[in-house]
N, C-alpha and C positions, 0 to 999 in steps of 0.2 A: 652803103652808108645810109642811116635813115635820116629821116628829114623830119624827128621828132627832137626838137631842142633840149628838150629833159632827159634826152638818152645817152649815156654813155658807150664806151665799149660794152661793157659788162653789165651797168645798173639802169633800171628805169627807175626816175624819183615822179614821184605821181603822188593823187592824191589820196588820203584813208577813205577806205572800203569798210561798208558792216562790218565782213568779216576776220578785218583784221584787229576785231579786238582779241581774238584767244591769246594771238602774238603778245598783243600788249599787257594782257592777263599775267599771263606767264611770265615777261620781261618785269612788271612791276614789284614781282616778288626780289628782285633781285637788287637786295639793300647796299652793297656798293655803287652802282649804276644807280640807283637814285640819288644816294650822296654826291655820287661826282655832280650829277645835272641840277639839283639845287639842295634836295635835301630829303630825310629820313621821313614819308609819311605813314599813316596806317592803310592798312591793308583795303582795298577796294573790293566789294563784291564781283559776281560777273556779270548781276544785273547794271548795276554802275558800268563796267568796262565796256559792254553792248550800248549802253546809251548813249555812253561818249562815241564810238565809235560810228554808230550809226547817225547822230548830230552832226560830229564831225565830216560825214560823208556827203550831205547834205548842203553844207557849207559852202560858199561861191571864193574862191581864192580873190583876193586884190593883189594890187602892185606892192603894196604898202606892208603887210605882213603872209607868213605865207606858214605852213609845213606839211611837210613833205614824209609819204612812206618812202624807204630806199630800198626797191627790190630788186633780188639777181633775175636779172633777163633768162639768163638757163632754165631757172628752176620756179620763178614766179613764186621767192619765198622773200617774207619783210625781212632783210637783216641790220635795217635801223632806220633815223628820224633824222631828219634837217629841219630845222626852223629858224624864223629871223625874222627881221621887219626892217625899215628904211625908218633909220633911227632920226633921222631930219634931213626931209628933203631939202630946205635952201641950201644944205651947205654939204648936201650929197655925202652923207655917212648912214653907212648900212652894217648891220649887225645879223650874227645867225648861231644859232648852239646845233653841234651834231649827237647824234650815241650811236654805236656800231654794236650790235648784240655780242656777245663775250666771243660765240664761236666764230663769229668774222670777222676779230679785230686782226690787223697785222697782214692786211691781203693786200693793201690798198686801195680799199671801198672808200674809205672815209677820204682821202686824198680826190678820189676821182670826183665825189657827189660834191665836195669842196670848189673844187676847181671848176663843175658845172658854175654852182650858185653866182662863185665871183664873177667870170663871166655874164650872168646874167645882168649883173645890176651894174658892172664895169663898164659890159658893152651894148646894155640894152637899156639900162635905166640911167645912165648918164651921171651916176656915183664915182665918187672920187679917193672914198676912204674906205677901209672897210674893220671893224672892230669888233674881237672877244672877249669872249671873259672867262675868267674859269678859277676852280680851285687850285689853291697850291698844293693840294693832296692827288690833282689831278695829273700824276707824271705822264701821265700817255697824252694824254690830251695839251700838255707843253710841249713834249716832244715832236709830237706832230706837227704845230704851228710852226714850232721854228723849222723843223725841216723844211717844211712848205714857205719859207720865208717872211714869216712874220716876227714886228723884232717886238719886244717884252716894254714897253710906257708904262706902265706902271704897276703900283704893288699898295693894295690898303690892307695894312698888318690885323692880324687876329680880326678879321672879317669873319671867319666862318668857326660855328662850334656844331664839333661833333665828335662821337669814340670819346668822349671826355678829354679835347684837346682844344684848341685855337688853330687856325689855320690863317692864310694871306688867301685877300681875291687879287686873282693877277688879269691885266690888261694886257693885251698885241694885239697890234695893229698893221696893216698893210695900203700904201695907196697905189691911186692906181697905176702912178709911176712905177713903182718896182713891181707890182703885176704885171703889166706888160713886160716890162725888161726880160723877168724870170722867164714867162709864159707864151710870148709872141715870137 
């Protein structure tokens, strides 16, 4: 068993490397996956994506916001992102968005590098709640939550335009009462 906290069975979530902006290069193109994660932008150069990545390598993590590459330990390939931040500490609520790259969705990467995070801020930062958010165009990423038992608080109607529609942003939420339950 290793005795690196950020290690799954499967996945190490660690920090962005230079090199992984090609990943990101490549992933950026992919106009669904941006949709779901906030929204439709223009295309980024590769000098842009090198810069970001190499800034963000660079970068010292805090407690307070964080992200994360998620790569398979097998194969030391990125097959997606965690990020989040400690949305206010007095009253211990913590927030995080994932993306799983299209070809490793449905493995249960996204389940495991999930259940790392909450853990961390559950049982190591002293958090009490923990909150998402996401598209109502985002069925995978609802499915998910509630599998993992988060229950649905709210809904703010026609939040999101995009495909020439209206959408909902949907809230769930988990504390750390029914975390433990589920998970201990």
């Amino acid at each position: 068993m290793s005795k690196n906290f950020w290690e799954t069975e499967r996945l190490l979530l660690r920090a962005v490397e230079p090199d992984d902006w090609e990943v990101h290069y490549h992933w950026d193109m992919d106009s669904d996956m941006m949709r779901n994660l906030s929204e439709l932008y223009f295309p980024h150069g590769k000098a842009s994506v090198k810069k970001w990545a190499e800034d963000a390598a660079l970068h010292d993590p805090t407690g307070d916001k964080f992200h994360m590459e998620i790569e398979l330990k097998v194969t030391q390939e990125v097959i997606g992102v965690l990020s989040g931040k400690l949305k206010d500490r007095r009253s211990g609520h913590f927030e995080y968005g994932i993306a799983i790259r299209d070809d490793f969705k449905r493995n249960g990467y996204a389940t495991e590098a999930i259940l790392c995070i909450m853990r961390f801020y559950f049982d190591e930062m002293r958090c009490q709640k923990c909150t998402v958010q996401m598209h109502g165009l985002n069925l995978g990423s609802i499915k998910l939550h509630e599998a993992l038992g988060f229950i649905k608080e709210g809904e703010i109607r026609r939040a999101i335009y995009t495909m020439g529609t209206y959408h909902a942003n949907l809230y769930y939420g988990m504390t750390i009462e029914e975390y433990h339950e589920r998970y201990n």
